[in-house]
C-alpha positions in Angstrom: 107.4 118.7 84.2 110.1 120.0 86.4 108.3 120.4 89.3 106.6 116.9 89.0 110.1 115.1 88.9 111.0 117.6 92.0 107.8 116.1 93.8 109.2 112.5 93.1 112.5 113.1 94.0 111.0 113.8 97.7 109.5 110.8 97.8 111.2 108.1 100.0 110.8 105.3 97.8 113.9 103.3 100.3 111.3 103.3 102.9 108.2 102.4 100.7 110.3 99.6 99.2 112.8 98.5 101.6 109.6 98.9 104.6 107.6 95.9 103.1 110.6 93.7 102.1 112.0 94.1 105.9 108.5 92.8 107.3 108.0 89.8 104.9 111.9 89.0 106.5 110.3 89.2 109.5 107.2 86.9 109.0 109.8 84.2 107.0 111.6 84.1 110.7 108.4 84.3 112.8 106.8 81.3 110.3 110.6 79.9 111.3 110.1 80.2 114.8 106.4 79.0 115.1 107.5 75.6 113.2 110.5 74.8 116.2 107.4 76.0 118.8 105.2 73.3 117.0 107.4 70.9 117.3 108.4 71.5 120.5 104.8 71.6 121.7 103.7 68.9 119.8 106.1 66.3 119.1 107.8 66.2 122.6 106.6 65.8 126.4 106.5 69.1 128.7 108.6 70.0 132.1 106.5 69.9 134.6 107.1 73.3 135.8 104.7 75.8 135.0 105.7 76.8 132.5 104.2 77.5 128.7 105.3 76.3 125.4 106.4 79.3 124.0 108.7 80.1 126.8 110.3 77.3 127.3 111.3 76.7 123.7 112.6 80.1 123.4 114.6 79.1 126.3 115.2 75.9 124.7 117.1 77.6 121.3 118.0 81.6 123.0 119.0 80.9 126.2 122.6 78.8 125.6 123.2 79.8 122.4 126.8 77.7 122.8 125.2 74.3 124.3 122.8 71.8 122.0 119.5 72.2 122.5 117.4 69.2 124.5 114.3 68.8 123.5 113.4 66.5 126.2 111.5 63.1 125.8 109.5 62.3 122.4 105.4 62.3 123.0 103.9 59.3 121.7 100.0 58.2 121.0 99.1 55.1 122.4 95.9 53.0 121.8 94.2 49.7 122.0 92.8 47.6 119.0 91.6 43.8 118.5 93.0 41.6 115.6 94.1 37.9 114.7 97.6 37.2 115.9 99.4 34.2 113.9 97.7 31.3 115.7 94.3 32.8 114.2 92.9 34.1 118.1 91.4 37.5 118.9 93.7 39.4 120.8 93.9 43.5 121.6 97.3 44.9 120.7 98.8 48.3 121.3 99.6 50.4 119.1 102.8 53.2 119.9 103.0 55.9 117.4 105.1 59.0 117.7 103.1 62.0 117.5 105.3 64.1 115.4 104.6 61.3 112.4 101.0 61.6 112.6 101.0 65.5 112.7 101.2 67.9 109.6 104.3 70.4 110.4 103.7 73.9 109.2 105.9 75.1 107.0 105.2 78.6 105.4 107.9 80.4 103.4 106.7 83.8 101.7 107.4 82.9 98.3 106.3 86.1 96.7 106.4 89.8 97.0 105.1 92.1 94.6 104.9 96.4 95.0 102.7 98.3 93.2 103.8 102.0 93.6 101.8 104.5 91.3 102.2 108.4 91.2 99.7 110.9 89.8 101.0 114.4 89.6 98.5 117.7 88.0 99.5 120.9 88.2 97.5 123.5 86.2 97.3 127.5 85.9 94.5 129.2 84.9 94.6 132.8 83.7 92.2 135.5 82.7 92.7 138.6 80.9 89.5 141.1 80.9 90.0 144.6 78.4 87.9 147.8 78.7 88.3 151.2 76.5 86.0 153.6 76.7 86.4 157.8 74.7 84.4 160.2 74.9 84.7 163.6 72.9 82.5 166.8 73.0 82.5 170.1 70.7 80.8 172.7 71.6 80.9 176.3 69.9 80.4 180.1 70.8 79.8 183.0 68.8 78.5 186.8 70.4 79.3 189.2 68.5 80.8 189.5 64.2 84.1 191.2 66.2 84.2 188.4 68.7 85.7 185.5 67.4 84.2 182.4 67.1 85.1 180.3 70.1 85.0 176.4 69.9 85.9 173.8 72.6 86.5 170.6 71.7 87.3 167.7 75.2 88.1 164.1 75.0 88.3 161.8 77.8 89.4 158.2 77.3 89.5 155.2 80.1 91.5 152.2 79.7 91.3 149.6 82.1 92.6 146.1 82.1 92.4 142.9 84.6 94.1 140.3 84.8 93.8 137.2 87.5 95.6 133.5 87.5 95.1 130.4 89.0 96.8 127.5 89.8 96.2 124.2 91.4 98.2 120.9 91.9 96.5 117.7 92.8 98.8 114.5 94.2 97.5 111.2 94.5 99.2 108.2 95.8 98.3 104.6 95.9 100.8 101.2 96.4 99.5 98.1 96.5 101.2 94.9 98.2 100.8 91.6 97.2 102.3 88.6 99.7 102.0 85.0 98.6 102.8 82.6 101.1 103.4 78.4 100.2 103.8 75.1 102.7 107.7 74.8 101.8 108.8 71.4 101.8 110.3 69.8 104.3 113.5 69.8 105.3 115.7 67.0 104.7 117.1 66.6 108.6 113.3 66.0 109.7 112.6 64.1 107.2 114.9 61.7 108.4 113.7 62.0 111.7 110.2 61.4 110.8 111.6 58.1 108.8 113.2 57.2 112.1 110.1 57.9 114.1 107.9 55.6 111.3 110.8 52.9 112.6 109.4 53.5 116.0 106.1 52.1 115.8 105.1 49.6 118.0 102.5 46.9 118.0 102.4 44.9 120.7 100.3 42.3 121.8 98.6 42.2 125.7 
């Protein structure tokens, strides 16, 4: 038992735990960043320049950190349809629409995190004790003569032999599971009253 809470002890759960919760920081302000690209791509007209969308809106938030950030000129969607006007004629209209309120925004927040950490420690010893005893005796006698005397010999040899052997093994497994559930968060209240605005801003016009 000692040495199992020894093996735990060495683990560095900080890292395990703190490792997964530090990336799905990460992805929150990567999803962060990918909505202002979006509607920076999307919702407003590009420089002329050469350069990409990714660029120029990191430019557009990172580069003066102390100035407001100008997003430019809003993209619109433009198109042509026929219907009555009020004197009961035919006519084509336009119809302006800005693109951002036609568009579905991304927003994805992680909303959960679960870690599954599980630890199986085994340690077992084997041992074996094998026993041997082995005696042996002899008696043997002598006689020659009625005035020799009678001569007997008598020999005992014993062996005792022991062996002993142990074994041990330890077996570690380790498995964590991570769970990440990410959600369309609602929209923020600023663009939603943008997007009203932008609702205001549609245009039909008559040829």
């Amino acid at each position: 038992m000692t040495r199992a809470v020894q093996e735990l002890s060495q683990i560095p759960f900080a890292h395990l735990i703190g490792a997964p919760m530090k990336a799905a920081i990460e992805a929150q302000a990567l999803a962060a960043q990918s909505t202002i690209e979006f509607i920076h791509k999307v919702g407003f007209k590009q420089d002329v320049g050469g350069s990409n969308a990714a660029n120029s809106t990191n430019d557009l938030i990172f580069s003066n950190p102390n100035n407001d950030a100008d997003a430019g000129t809003l993209r619109n969607v433009t198109f042509t349809y026929k219907k009555k006007d009020q004197n009961d004629v035919e006519q084509n209209f336009t119809l302006t629409v800005p693109l951002l309120s036609i568009t579905p925004i991304p927003y994805i927040r992680v909303d959960e995190m679960t870690i599954d950490f599980k630890a199986k420690l085994t340690d077992s010893i084997v041992r074996k004790t094998e026993t041997s005893f082995a005696l042996d005796s002899t008696v043997s006698g002598k006689y020659s003569a009625f005035w020799s005397p009678i001569k007997l010999e008598f020999r005992v040899s014993a062996a005792y032999k022991t062996n002993s052997s142990s074994q041990a093994s330890q077996t570690r497994e380790y498995s964590m599971d991570i769970h990440v559930r990410a959600v369309q968060d609602a929209m923020p209240a600023g663009l939603s009253k943008i997007l009203d605005i932008l609702e205001d801003a549609i245009q039909d016009k008559k040829q």
